[in-house]
C-alpha positions in Angstrom: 0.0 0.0 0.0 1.7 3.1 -1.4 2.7 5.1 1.8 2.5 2.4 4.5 6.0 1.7 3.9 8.8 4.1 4.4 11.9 4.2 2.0 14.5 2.7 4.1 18.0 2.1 3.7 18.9 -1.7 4.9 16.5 -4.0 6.3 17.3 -7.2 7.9 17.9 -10.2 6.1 15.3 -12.9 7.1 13.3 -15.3 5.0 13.3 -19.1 3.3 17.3 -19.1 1.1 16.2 -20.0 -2.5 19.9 -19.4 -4.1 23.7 -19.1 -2.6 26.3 -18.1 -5.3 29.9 -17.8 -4.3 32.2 -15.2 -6.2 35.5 -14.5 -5.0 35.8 -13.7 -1.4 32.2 -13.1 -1.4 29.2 -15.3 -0.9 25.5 -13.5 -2.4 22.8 -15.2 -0.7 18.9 -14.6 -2.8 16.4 -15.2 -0.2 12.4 -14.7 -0.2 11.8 -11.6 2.7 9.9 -13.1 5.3 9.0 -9.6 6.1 8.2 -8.5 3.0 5.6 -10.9 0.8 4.8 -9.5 -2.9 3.9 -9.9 -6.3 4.9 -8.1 -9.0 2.8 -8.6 -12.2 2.0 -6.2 -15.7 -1.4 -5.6 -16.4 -1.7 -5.7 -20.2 -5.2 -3.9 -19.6 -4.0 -0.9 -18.1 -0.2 -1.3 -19.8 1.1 -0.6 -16.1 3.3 -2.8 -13.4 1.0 -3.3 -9.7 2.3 -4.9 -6.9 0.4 -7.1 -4.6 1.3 -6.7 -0.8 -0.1 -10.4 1.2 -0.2 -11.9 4.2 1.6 -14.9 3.2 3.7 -16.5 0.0 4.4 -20.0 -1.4 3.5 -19.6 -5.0 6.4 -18.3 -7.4 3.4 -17.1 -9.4 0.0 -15.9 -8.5 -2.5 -14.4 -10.6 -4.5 -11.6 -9.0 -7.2 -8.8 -9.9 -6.3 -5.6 -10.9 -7.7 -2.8 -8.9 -7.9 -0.5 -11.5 -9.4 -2.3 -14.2 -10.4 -5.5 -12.9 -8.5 -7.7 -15.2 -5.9 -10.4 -14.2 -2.0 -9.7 -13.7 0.1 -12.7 -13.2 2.6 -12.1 -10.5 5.6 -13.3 -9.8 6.7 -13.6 -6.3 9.2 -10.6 -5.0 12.6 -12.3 -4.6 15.5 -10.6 -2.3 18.9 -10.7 -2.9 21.0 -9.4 0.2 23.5 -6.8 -0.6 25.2 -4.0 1.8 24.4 -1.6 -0.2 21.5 1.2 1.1 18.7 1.4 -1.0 18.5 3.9 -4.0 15.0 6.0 -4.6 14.9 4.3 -8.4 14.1 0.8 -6.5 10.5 2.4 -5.7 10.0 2.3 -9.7 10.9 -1.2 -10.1 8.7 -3.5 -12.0 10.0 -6.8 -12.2 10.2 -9.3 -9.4 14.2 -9.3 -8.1 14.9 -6.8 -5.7 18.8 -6.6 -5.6 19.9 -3.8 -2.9 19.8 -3.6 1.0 16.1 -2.6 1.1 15.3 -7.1 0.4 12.1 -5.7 -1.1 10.6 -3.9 1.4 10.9 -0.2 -1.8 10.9 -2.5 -4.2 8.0 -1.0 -6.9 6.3 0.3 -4.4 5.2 3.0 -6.5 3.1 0.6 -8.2 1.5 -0.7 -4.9 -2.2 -0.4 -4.1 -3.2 2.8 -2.5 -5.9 2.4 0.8 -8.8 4.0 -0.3 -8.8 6.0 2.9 -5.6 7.8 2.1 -5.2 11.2 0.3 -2.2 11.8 -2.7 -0.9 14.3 -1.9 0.7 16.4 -4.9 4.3 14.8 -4.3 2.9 11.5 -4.8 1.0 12.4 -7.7 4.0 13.8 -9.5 6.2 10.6 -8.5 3.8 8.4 -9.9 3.4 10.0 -12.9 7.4 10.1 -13.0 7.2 6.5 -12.9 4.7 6.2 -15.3 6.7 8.4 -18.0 9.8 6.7 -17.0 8.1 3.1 -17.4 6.9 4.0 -20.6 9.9 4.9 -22.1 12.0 1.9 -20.9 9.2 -0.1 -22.3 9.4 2.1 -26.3 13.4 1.7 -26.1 12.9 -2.1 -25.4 10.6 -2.5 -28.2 12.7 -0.3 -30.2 16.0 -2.5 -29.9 13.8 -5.3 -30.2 12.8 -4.2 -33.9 16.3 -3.6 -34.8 17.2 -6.6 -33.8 14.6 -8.7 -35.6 15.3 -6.8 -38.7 19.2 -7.1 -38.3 18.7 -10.9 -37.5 16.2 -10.8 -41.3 18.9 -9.4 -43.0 21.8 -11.7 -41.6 19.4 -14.5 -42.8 18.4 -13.9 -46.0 22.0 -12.7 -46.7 22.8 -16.7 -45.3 20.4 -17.7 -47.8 21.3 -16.0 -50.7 24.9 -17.8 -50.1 23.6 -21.0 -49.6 21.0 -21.0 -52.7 24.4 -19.5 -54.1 26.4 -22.2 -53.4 24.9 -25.2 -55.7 23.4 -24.1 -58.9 20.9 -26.6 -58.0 19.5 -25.7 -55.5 17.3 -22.7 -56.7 15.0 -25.3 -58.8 15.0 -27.1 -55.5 13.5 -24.9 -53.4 11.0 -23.7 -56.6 9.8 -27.4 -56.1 9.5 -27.3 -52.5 7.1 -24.3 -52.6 5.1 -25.6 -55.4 4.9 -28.9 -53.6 1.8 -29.7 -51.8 2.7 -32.8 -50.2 2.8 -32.9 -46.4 5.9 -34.8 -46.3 8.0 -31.5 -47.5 5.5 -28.8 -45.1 8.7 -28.1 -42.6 10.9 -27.7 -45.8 8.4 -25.1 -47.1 7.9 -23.1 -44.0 12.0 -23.1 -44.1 12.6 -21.5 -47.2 9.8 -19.3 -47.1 11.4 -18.1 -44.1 14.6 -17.9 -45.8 16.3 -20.8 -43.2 18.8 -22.5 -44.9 18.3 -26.7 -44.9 21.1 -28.4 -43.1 22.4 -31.4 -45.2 20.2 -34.2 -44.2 16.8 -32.2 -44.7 18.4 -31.1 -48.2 18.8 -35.3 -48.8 15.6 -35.8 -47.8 13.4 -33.3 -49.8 15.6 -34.1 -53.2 14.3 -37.6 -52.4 10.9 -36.7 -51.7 11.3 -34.4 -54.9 12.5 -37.2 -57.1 10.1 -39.5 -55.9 7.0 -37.0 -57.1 8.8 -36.7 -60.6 8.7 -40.3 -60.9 5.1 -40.9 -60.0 
């Protein structure tokens, strides 16, 4: 519940150990908070992060109602991972569901937690939310904007793959015309393969010449 919980600097590390990784000198133990039991979840309703604050957790994932919109968000349970380190203000903005800083969860997207409907916003909160809401947003555009470019780069390093292979045996341009004029089930994965521009690896190329050859003769 937004406000409930004071930003705090390092809390106490309690709860059930789930992880222990050993670097050099150093041992990083992830542990689910005892005091601090959470989902975290997206609604694709409202295109926003929420945070469910319970009583109790067992569940890495829970699906639960949003408050806003009344559609489901599936959560994933808040997971703490102890570090020495206070917590920074930016972990209030969080929205996925590790919480890595001395806080172990307890600011972790809290700014995205619901609000008692007895409490008043005041303007600070207002603005912080809406901070977080810009600031969500545009992490969210610049993911699906490196996304893009790396589908298309990915298309490109394909097809170029393609083109080399196709290149490669003079005789393999007629076979791939077959393929897609084929309508036998027996060459369907070869189809979706070159109309996707994936090259054939050498035992699929044996196997649709065969198929091939075998529909000539018939």
């Amino acid at each position: 519940m937004m406000g409930s919980v004071p930003l705090t600097g390092q809390v106490p590390l309690t709860g059930q150990v789930v992880d222990v990784q050993k670097g050099r000198g150093s041992v990083r133990q992830v542990t689910t908070a005892e005091s601090i039991f959470a989902y975290l979840g997206i609604c694709e309703n409202c295109k926003v992060p929420r945070r469910l604050d319970v009583t109790s957790a067992d569940d890495k994932t829970r699906p639960f109602e949003c408050w806003v919109c009344g559609h489901d968000v599936m959560g994933e349970r808040l997971v703490a991972e102890y570090t020495d380190e206070d917590c920074a203000h930016d972990c209030r903005y969080a929205w996925t569901s590790h919480c890595i800083c001395g806080c172990n969860g307890a600011n972790h997207g809290r700014i995205w937690a619901r609000r008692v409907s007895s409490d008043e916003e005041t303007e600070t909160e207002a603005l912080e939310r809406f901070q977080a809401m810009v600031r969500f947003t545009r992490i969210k555009l610049e993911n699906l904007r490196r996304e893009k470019t790396r589908r298309e780069e990915d298309g490109e390093k394909r097809e170029a793959a393609f083109t080399e292979w196709l290149e490669a045996d003079s005789s393999r341009e007629k076979m791939v015309m077959d393929i897609l004029a084929s309508t036998t089930p027996l060459l369907n994965k070869a189809r979706i393969m070159v109309e996707n521009s994936e090259r054939l690896n050498p035992r699929q190329e044996r196997q649709a010449r065969s198929i091939l050859a075998s529909q000539a003769r018939s």
